[in-house]
C-alpha positions as CSV (number, residue, x, y, z in Angstrom):
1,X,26.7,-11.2,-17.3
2,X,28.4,-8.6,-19.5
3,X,27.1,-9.9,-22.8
4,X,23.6,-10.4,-20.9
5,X,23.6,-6.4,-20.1
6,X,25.0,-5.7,-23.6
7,X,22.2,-7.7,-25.7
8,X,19.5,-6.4,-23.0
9,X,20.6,-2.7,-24.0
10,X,20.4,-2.7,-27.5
11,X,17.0,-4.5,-27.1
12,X,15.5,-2.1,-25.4
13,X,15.0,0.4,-28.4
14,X,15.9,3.9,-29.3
15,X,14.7,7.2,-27.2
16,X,12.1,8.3,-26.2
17,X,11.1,5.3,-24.5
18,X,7.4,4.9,-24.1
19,X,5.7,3.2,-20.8
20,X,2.0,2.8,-20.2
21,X,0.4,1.5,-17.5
22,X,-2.9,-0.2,-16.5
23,X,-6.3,1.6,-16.2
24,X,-8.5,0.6,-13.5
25,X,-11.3,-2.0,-14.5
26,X,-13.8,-3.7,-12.4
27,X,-12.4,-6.8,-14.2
28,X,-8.6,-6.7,-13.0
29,X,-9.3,-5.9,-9.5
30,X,-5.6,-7.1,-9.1
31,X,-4.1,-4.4,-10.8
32,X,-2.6,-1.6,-9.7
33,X,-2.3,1.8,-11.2
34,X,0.6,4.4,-11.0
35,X,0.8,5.8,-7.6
36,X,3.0,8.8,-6.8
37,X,3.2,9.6,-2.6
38,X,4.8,12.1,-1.4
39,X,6.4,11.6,2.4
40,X,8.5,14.1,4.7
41,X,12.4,12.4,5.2
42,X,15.0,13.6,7.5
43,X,17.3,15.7,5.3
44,X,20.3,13.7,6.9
45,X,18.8,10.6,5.1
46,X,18.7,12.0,1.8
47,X,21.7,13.7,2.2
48,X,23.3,9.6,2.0
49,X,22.1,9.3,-1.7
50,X,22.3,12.7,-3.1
51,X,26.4,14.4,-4.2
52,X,27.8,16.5,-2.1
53,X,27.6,19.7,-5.0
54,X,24.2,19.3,-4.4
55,X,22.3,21.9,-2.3
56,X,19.0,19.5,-0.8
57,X,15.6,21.5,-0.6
58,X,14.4,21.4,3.1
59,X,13.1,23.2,5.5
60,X,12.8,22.6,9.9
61,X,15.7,19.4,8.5
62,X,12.6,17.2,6.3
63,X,12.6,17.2,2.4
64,X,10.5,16.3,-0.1
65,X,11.4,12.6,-0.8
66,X,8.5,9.7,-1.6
67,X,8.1,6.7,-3.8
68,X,6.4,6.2,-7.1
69,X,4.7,2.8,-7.5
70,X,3.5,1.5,-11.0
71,X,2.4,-1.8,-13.1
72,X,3.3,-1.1,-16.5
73,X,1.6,-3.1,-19.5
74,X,3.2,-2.1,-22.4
75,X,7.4,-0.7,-22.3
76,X,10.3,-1.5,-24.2
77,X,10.9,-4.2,-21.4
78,X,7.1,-5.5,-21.7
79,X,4.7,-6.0,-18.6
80,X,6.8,-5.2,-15.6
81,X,6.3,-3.6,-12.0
82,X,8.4,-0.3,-10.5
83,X,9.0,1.0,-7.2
84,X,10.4,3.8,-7.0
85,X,12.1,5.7,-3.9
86,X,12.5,8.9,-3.8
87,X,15.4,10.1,-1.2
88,X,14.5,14.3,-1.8
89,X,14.3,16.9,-3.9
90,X,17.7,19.2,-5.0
91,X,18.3,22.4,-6.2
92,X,18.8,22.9,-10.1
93,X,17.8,26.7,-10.7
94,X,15.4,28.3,-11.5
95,X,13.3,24.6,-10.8
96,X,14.3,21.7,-8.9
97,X,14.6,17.7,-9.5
98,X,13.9,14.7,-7.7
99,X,16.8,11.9,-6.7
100,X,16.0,8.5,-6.8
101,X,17.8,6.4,-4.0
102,X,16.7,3.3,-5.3
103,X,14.8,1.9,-8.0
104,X,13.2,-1.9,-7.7
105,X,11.5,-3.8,-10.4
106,X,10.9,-7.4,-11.6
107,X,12.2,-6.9,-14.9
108,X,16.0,-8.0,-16.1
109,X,16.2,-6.0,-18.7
110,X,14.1,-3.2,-17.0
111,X,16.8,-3.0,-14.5
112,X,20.1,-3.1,-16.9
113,X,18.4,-0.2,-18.7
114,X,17.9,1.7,-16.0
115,X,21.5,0.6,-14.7
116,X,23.2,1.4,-17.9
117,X,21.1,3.8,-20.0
118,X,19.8,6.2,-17.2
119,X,22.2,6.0,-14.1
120,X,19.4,4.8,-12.3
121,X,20.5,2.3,-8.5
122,X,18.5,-0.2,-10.2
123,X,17.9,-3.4,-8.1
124,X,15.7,-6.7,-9.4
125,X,12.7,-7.4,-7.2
126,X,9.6,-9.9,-6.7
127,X,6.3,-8.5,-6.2
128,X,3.7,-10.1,-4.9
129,X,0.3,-8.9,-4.5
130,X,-2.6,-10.0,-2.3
131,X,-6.0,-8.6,-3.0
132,X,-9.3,-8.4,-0.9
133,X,-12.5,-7.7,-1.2
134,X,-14.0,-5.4,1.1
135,X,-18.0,-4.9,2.3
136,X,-19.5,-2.3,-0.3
137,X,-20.4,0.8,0.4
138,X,-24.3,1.0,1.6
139,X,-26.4,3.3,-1.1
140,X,-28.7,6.1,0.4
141,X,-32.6,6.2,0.1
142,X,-32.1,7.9,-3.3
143,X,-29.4,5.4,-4.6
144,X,-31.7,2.6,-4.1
145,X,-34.5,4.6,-5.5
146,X,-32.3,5.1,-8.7
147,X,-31.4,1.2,-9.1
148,X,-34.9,0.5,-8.8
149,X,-35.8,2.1,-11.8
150,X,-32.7,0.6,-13.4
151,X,-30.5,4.5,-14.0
152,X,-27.6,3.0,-15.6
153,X,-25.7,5.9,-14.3
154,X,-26.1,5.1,-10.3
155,X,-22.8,3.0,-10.0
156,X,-22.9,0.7,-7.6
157,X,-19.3,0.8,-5.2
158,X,-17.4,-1.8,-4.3
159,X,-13.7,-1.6,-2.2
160,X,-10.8,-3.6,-2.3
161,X,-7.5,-3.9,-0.5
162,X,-4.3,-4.7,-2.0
163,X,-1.4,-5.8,-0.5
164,X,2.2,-5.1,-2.2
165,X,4.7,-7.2,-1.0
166,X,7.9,-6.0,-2.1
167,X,11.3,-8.1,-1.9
168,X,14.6,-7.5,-3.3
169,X,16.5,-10.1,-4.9
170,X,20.6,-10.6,-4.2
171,X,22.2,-13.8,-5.6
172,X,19.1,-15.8,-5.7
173,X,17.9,-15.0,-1.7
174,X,14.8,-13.0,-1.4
175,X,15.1,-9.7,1.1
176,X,12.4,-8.4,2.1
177,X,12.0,-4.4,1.8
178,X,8.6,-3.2,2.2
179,X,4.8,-3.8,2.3
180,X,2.4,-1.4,0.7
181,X,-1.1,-1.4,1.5
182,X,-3.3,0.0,-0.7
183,X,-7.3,1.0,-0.4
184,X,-9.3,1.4,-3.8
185,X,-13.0,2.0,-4.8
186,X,-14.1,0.7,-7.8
187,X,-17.1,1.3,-9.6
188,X,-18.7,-2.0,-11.2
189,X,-20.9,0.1,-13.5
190,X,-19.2,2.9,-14.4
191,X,-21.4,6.0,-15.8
192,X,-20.8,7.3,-19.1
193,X,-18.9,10.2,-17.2
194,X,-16.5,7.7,-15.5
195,X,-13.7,9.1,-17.4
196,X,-14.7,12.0,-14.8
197,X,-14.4,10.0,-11.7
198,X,-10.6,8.9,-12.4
199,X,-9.4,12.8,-12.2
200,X,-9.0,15.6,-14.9
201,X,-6.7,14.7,-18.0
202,X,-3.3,16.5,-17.4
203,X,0.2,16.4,-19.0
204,X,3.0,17.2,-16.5
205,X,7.2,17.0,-16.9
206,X,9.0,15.5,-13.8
207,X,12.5,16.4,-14.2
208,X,15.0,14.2,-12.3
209,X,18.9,13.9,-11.8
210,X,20.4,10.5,-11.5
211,X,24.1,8.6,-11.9
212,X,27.2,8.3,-10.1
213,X,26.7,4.7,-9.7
214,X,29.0,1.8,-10.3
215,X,27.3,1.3,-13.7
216,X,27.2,4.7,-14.8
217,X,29.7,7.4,-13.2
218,X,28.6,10.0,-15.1
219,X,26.2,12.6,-13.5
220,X,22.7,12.7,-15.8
221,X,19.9,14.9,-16.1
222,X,16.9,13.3,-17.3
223,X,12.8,13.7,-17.6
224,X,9.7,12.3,-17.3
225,X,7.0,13.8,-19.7
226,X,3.5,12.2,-18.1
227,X,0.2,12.3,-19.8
228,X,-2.4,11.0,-17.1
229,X,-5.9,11.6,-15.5
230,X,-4.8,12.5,-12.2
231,X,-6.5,12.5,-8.9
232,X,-5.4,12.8,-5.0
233,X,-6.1,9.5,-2.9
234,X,-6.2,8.7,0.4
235,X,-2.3,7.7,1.0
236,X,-0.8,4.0,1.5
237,X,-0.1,2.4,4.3
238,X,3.8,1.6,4.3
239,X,5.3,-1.5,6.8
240,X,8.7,-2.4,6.8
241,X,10.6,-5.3,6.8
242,X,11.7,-4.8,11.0
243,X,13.5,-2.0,12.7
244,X,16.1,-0.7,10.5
245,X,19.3,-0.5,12.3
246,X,22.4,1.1,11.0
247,X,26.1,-0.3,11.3
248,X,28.1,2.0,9.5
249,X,30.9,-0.1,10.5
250,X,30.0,-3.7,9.9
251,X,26.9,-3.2,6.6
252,X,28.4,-3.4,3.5
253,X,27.6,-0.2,1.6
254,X,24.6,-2.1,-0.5
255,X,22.9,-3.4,3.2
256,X,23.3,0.8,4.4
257,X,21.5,1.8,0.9
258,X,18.7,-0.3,0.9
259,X,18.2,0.1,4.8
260,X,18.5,4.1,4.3
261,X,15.8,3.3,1.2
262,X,13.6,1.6,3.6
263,X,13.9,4.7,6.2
264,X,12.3,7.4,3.2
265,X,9.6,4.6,2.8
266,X,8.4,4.3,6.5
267,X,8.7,8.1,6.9
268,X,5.5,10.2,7.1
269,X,3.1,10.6,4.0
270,X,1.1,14.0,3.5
271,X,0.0,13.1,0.0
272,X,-0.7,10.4,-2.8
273,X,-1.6,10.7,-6.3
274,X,-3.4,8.3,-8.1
275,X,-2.3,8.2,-12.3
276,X,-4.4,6.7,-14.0
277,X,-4.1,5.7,-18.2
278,X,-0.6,6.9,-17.3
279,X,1.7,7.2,-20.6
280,X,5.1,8.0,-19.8
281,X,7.7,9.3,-22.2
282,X,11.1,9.1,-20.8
283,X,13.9,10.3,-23.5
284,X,18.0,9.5,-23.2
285,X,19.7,11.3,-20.5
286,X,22.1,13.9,-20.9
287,X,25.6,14.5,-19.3
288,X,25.5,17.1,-16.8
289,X,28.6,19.5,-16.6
290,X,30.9,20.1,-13.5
């Protein structure tokens, strides 16, 4: 395993690393783009992932945690899928970061980078998607009066629903962690101005601390420099795997993580953010001083 995780490192290239993901097409109905929600968990849950020099952001005992979902199709590890979980946000003055309390993805060498090279809780995962097509939506006495005389740009809508089964893998057994359920509109004949419709063109950095893990002990300071066309979306619908019950005294320290992971993802949403022709630059983290 130790030569595996040495060979997948150097592999997976020099900094910056560069991930793209998918753009929505009427032709990969299938595909998922970046999705970044934003929930409400109990600052005592976060409080499980983050160090204890860490002062949390919260406010009436909730914190700003979330998940970020994404299908990349072009990284250093290739085509792969990431999930995200965000435990909460922590102070680093005069701005704050994010802290990821785990990080799933169906990618070997995704997952030893992120192990190794960014301090990232990095777990391998199976992701299974389910799609389905939805009645479209019913045109006005104008929007049939505009197909009749053939105005290429009077899009007709379709929807579809996509269901994101995620499960985590542990010495070859399948645990289930989450589904995400996912509502999307997609235009079959997108106007010359669809560019429009999938949200203004931004560039944003998302600065994040990670480490203290068994792979990497060191605490890192890393970011996220994001060039997308970004737009707000009605939010997912999360289900879990079951009630999560916690035994602090019998759950090994990996069942109370990913239990206390599945806890930020069922807690309540107020916002999701659909990035679309995502391009991600992530470069090497740096070593954070005491």
């Amino acid at each position: 395993m130790e030569t595996k995780e040495t060979i997948s490192r150097l592999e997976y290239g020099k900094p910056p690393w560069v991930f793209k993901g998918r753009q929505v097409s009427s032709h990969a109905l299938d595909k998922q783009i970046a999705l970044y929600q934003l929930h409400l968990v109990k600052a005592e849950t976060a409080r499980a992932f983050i160090p204890k020099e860490f002062k949390l952001v919260e406010a009436f005992g909730y914190t700003l945690g979330g998940f970020f979902l994404a299908n990349y199709e072009d990284s250093p590890a290739g085509i792969f899928d990431e999930l995200v979980v965000i435990a909460g946000i922590v102070w680093n003055p005069p701005t704050s970061c994010a802290w990821a309390a785990r990080v799933l993805v169906n990618s070997d060498k995704a997952c030893v980078h992120g192990r190794k090279d960014v301090g990232l809780p990095s777990q391998v995962a199976k992701f299974t998607k389910i799609v389905t097509a939805l009645p479209g939506t019913k045109k006005g006495g104008f929007g049939r009066f505009l197909s009749k005389i053939s105005m290429k740009d009077s899009p007709s809508i379709s929807k579809t629903c996509i269901d994101i089964q995620v499960k985590e893998m542990n010495n070859h057994t399948a645990i289930n962690v989450c589904s995400i359920n996912l509502s999307a509109a997609v235009m079959t004949k997108p106007p010359d101005d669809s560019k429009k419709w999938m949200g203004p063109a931004i560039k944003l950095s998302l600065p994040s601390f990670s480490g203290r893990t068994e792979y990497n002990p060191h605490l890192l300071k890393y970011c996220c420099q994001i060039e997308c066309r970004l737009r707000a979306v009605p939010t997912a619908r999360v289900s879990g795997p079951g009630p999560c019950t916690f035994d602090k005294d019998n759950d090994t320290n990996e069942d109370l993580q990913r239990n206390l992971s599945i806890a930020v993802m069922l807690s309540k949403p107020i916002l999701a953010l659909e990035f679309n022709t995502l391009k991600m630059k992530v470069e090497a983290p740096t070593v954070v001083s005491q």
